[in-house]
Each structure stands twice: as C-alpha cells, then as structure tokens.
Backbone atoms as SQL, in Angstrom:
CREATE TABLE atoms (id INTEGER PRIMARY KEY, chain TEXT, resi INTEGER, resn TEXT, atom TEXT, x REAL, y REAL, z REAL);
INSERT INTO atoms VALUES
  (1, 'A', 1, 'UNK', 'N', -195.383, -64.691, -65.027),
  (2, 'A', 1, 'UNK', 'CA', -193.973, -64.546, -64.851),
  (3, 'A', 1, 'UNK', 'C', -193.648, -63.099, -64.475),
  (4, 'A', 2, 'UNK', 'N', -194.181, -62.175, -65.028),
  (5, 'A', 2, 'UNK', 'CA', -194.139, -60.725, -64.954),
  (6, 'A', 2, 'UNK', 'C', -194.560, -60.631, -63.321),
  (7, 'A', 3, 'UNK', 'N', -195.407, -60.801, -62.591),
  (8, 'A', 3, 'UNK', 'CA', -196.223, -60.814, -61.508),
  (9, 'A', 3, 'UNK', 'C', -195.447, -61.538, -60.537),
  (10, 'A', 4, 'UNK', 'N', -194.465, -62.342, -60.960),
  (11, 'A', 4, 'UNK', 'CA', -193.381, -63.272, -59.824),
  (12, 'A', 4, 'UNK', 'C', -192.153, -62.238, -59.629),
  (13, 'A', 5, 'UNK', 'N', -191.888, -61.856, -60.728),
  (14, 'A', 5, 'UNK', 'CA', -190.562, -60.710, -60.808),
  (15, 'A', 5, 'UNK', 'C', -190.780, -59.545, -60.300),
  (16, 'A', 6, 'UNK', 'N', -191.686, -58.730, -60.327),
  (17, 'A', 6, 'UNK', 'CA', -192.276, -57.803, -60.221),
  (18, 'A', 6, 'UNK', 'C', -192.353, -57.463, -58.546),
  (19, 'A', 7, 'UNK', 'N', -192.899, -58.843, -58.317),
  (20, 'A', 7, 'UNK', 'CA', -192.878, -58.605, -56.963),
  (21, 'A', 7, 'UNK', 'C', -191.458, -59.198, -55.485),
  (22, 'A', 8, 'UNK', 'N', -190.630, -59.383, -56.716),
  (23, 'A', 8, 'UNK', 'CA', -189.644, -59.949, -56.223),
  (24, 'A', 8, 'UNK', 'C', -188.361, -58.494, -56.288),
  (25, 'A', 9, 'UNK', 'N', -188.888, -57.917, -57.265),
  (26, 'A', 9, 'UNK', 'CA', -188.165, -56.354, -57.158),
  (27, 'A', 9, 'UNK', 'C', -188.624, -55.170, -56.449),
  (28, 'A', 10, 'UNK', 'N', -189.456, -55.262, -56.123),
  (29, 'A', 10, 'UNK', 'CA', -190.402, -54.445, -55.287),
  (30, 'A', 10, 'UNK', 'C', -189.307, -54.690, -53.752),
  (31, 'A', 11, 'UNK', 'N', -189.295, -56.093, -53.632),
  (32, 'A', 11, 'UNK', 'CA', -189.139, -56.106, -52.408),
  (33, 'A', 11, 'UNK', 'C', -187.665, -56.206, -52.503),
  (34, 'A', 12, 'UNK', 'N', -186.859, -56.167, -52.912),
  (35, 'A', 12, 'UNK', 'CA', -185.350, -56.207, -53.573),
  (36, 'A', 12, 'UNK', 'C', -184.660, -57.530, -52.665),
  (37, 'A', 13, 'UNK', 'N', -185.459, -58.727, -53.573),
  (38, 'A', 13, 'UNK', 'CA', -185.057, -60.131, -52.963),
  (39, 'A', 13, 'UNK', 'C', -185.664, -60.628, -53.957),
  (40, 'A', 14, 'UNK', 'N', -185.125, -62.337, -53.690),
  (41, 'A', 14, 'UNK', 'CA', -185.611, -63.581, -54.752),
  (42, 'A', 14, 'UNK', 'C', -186.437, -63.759, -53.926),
  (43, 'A', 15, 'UNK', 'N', -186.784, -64.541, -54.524),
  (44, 'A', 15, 'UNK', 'CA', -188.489, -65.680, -54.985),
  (45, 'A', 15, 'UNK', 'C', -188.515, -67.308, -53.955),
  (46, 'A', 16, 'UNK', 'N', -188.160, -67.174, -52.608),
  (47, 'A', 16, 'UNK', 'CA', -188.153, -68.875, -52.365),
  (48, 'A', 16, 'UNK', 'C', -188.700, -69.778, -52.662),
  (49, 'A', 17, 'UNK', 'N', -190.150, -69.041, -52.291),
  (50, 'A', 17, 'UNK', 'CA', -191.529, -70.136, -52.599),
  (51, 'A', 17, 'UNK', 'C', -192.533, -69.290, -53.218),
  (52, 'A', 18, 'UNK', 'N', -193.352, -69.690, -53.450),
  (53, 'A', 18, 'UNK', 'CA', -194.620, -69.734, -54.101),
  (54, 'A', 18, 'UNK', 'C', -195.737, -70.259, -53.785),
  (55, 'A', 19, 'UNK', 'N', -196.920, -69.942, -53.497),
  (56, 'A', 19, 'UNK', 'CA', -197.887, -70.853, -52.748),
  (57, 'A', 19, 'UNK', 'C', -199.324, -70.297, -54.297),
  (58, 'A', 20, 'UNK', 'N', -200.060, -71.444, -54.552),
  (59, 'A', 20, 'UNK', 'CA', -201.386, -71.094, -55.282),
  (60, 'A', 20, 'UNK', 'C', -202.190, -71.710, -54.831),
  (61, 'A', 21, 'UNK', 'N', -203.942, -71.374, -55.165),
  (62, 'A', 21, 'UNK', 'CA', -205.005, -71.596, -54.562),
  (63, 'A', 21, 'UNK', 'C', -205.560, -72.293, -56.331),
  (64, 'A', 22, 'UNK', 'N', -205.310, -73.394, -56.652),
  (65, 'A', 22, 'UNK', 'CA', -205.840, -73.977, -58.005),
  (66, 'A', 22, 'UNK', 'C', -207.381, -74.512, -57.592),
  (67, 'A', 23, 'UNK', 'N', -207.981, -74.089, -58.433),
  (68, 'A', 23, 'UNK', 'CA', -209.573, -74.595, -58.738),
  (69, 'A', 23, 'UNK', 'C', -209.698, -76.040, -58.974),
  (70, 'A', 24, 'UNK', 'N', -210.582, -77.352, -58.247),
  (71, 'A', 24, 'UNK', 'CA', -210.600, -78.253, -58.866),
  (72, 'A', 24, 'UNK', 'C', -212.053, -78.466, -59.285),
  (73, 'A', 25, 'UNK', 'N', -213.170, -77.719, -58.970),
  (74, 'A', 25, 'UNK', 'CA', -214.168, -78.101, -59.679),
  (75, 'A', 25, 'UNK', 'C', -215.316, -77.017, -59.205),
  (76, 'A', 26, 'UNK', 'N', -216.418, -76.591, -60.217),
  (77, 'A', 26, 'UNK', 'CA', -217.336, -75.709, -60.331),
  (78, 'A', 26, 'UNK', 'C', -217.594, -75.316, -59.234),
  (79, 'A', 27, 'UNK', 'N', -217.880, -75.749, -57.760),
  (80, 'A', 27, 'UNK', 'CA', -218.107, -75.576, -56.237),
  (81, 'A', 27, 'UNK', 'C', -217.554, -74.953, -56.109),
  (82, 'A', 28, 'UNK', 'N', -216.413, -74.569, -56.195),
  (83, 'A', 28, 'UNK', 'CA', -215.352, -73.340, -55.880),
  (84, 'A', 28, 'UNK', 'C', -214.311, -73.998, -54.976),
  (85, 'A', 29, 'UNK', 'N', -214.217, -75.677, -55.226),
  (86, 'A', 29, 'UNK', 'CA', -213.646, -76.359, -54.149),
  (87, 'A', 29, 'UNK', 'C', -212.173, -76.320, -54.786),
  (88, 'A', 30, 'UNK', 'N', -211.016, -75.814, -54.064),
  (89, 'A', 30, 'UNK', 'CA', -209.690, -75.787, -54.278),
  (90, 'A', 30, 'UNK', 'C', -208.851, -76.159, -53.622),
  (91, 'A', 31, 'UNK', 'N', -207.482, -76.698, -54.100),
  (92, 'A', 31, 'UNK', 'CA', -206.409, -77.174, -53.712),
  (93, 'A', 31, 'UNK', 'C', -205.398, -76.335, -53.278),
  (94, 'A', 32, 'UNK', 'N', -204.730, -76.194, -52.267),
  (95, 'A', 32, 'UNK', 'CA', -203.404, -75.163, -51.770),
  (96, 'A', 32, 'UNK', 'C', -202.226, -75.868, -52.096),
  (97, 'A', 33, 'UNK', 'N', -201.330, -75.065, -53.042),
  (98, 'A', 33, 'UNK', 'CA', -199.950, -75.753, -53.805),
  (99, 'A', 33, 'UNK', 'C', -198.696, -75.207, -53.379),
  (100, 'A', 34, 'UNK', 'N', -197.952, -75.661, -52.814),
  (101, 'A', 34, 'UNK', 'CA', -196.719, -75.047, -51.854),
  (102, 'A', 34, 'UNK', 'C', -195.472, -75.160, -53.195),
  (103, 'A', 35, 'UNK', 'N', -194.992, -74.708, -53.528),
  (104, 'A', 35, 'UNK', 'CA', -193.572, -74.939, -54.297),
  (105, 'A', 35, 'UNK', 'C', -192.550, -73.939, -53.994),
  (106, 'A', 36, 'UNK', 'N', -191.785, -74.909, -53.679),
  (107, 'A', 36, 'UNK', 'CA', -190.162, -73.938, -53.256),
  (108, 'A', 36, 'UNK', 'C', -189.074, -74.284, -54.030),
  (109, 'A', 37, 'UNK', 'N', -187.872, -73.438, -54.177),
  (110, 'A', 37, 'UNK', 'CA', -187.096, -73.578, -55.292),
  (111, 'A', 37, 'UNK', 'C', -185.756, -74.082, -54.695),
  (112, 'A', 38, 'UNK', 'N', -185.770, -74.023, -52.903),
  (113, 'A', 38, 'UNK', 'CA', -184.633, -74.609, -52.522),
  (114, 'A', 38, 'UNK', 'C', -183.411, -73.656, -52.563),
  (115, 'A', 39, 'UNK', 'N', -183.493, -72.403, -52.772),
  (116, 'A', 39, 'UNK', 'CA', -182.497, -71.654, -52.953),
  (117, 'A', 39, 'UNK', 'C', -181.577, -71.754, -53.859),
  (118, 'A', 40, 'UNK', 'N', -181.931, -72.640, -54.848),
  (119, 'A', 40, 'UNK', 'CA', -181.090, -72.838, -56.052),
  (120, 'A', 40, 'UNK', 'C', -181.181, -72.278, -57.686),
  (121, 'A', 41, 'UNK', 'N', -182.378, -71.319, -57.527),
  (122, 'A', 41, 'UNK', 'CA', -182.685, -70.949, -58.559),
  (123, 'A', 41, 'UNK', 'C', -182.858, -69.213, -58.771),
  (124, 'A', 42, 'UNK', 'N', -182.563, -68.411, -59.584),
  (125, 'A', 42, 'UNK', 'CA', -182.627, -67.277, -59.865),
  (126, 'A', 42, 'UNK', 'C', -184.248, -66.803, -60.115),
  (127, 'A', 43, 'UNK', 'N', -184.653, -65.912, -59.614),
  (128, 'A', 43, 'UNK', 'CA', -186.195, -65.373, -59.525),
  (129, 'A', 43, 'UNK', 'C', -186.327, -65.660, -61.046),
  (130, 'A', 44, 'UNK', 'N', -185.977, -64.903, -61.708),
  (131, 'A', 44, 'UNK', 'CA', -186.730, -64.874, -63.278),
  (132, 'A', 44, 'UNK', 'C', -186.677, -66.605, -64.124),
  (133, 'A', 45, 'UNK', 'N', -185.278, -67.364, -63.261),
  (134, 'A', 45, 'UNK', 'CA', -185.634, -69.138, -63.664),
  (135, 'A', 45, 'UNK', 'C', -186.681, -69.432, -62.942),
  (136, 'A', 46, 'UNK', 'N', -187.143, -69.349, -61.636),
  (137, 'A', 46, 'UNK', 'CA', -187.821, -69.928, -61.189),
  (138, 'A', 46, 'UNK', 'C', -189.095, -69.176, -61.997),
  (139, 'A', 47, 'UNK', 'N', -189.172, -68.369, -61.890),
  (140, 'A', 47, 'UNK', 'CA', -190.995, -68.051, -62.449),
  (141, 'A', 47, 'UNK', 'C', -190.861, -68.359, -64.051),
  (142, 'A', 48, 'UNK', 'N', -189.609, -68.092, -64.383),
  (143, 'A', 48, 'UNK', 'CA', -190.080, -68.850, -65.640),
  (144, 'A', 48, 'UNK', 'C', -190.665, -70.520, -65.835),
  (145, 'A', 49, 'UNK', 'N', -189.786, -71.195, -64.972),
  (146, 'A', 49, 'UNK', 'CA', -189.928, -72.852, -64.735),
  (147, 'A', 49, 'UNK', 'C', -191.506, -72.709, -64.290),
  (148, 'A', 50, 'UNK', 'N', -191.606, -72.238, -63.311),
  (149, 'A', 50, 'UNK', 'CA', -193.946, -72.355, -63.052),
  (150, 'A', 50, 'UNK', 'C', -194.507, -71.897, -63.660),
  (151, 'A', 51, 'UNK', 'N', -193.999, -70.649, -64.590),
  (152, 'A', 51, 'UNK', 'CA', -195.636, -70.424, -65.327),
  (153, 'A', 51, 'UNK', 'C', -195.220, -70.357, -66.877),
  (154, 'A', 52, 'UNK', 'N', -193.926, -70.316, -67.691),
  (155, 'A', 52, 'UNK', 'CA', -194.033, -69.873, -69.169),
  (156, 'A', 52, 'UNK', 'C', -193.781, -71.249, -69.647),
  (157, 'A', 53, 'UNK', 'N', -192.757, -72.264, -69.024),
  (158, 'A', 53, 'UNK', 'CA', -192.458, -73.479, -69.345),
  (159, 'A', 53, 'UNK', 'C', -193.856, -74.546, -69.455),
  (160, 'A', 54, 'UNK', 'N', -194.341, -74.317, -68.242),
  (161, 'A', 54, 'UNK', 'CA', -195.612, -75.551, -68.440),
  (162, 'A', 54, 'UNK', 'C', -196.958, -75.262, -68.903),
  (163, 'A', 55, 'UNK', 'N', -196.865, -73.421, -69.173),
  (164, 'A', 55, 'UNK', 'CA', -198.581, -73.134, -69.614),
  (165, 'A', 55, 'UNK', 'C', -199.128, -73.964, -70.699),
  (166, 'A', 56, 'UNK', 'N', -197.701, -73.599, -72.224),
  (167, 'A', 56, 'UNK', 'CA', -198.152, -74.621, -73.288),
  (168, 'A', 56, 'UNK', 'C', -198.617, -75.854, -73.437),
  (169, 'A', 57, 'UNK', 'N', -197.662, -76.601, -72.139),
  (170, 'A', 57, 'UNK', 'CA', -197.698, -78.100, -72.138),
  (171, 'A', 57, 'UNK', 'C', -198.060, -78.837, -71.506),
  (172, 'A', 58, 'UNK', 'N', -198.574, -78.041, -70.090),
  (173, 'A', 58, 'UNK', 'CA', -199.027, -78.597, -68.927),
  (174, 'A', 58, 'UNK', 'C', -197.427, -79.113, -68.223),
  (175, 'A', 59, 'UNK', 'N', -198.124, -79.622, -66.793),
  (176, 'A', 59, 'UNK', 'CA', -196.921, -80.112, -65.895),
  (177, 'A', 59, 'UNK', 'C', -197.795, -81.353, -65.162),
  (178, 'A', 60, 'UNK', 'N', -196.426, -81.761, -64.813),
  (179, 'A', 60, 'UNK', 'CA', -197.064, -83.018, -63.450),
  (180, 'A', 60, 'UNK', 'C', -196.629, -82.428, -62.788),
  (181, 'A', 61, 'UNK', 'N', -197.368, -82.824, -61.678),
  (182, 'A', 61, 'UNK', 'CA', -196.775, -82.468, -59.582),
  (183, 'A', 61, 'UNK', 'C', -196.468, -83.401, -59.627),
  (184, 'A', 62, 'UNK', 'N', -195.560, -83.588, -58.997),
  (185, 'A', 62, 'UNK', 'CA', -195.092, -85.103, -57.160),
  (186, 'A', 62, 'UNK', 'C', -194.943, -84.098, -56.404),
  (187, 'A', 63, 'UNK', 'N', -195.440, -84.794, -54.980),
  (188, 'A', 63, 'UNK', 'CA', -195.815, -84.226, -53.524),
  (189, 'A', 63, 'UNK', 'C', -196.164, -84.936, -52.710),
  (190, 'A', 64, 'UNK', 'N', -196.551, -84.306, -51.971),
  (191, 'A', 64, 'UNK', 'CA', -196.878, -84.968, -50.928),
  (192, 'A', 64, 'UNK', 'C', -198.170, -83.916, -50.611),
  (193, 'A', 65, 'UNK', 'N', -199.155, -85.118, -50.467),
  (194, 'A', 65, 'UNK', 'CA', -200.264, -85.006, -50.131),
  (195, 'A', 65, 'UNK', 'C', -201.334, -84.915, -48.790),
  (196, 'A', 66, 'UNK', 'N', -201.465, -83.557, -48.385),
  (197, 'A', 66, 'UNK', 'CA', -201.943, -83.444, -46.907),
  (198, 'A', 66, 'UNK', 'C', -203.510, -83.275, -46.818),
  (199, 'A', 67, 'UNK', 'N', -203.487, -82.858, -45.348),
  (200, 'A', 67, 'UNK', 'CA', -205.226, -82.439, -45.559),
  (201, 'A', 67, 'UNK', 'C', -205.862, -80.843, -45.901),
  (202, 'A', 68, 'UNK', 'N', -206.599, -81.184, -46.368),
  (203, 'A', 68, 'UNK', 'CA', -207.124, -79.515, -47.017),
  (204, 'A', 68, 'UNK', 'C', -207.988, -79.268, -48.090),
  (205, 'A', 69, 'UNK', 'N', -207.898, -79.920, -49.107),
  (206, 'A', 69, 'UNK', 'CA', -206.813, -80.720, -49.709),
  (207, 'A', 69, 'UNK', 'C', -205.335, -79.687, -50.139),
  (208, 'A', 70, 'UNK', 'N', -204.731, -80.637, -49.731),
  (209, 'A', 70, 'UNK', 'CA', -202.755, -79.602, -49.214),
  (210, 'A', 70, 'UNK', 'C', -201.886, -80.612, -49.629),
  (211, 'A', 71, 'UNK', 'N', -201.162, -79.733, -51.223),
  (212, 'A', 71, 'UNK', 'CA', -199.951, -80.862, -51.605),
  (213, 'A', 71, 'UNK', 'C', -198.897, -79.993, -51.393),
  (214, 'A', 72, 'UNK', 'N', -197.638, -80.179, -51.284),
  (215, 'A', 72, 'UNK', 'CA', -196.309, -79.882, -51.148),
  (216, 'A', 72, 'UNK', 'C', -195.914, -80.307, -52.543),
  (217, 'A', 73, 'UNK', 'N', -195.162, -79.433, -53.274),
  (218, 'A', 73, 'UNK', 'CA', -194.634, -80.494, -54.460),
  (219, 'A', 73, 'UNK', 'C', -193.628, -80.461, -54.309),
  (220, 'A', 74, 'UNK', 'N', -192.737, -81.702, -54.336),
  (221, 'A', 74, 'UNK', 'CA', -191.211, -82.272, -54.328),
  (222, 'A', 74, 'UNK', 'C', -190.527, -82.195, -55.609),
  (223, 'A', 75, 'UNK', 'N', -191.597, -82.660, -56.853),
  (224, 'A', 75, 'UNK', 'CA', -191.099, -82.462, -58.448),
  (225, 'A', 75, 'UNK', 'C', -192.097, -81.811, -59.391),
  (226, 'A', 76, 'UNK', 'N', -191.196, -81.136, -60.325),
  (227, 'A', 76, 'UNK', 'CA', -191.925, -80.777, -61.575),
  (228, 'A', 76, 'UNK', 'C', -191.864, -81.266, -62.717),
  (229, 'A', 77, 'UNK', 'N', -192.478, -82.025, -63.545),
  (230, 'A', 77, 'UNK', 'CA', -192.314, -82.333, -64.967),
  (231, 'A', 77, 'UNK', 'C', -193.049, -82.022, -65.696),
  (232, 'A', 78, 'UNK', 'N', -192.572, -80.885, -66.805),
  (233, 'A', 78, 'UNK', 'CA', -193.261, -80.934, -68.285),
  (234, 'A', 78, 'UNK', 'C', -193.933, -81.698, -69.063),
  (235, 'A', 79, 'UNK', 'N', -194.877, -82.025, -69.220),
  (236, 'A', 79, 'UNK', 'CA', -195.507, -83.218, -70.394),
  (237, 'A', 79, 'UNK', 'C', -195.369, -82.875, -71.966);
C-alpha cells in the first residue's frame, strides 16, 4: 500500500491501474493481472482495496481471460 501511494505522489497524480506479474508455479511460470479502478476511487482506497483488504483473507478475481496467460479483472471479492 505504501509502494502504490508513494508512487502516486512522486508523480503528483492518482493511481488508474495497476498491472502485477503473480507466480503460478516453481518454473517461474506467471500470470499478467491488469486492474483498473475506473476513475472512481481515491489512490490510498484503491491500494488499500488490492493489497491491505485481501492480504489477510485472500480475494477472488473475475476477468476475463486472455492469452499469456493474461486476465483483465472486472471484479474483486474478499473471501
């Protein structure tokens, strides 16, 4: 969260999107994760909503699923 803000003041602007490179298995084989906030959210909500909200609890994606392997996510839910 510190690392979303941080660099969102640096550049003296919000946060649209977010892109990560998540690990899915020992190979070093990974997934590219697009999430955008739609312009509806304040930098410090949005990085709070991706990384302090779901570390404890995990999250689901919905997306849409491309090649790469390349998801877009459309939703976020907390578990």
């Amino acid at each position: 969260m510190a690392t979303i803000e941080s660099a969102a003041a640096e550049q003296n602007s919000c946060v649209d999107w977010i892109d990560y490179r998540l690990s899915l298995n020992e190979e070093r084989l990974t997934m590219h994760v697009h999430v955008e906030a739609g312009g509806r959210y304040y930098t410090g909500t949005f990085a709070c909503r991706l990384s302090r909200s779901c570390y404890g609890h995990g999250m689901m994606l919905i997306g849409t699923l491309k090649d790469g392997p390349d998801l877009n996510v459309l939703a976020i839910y907390e578990k």
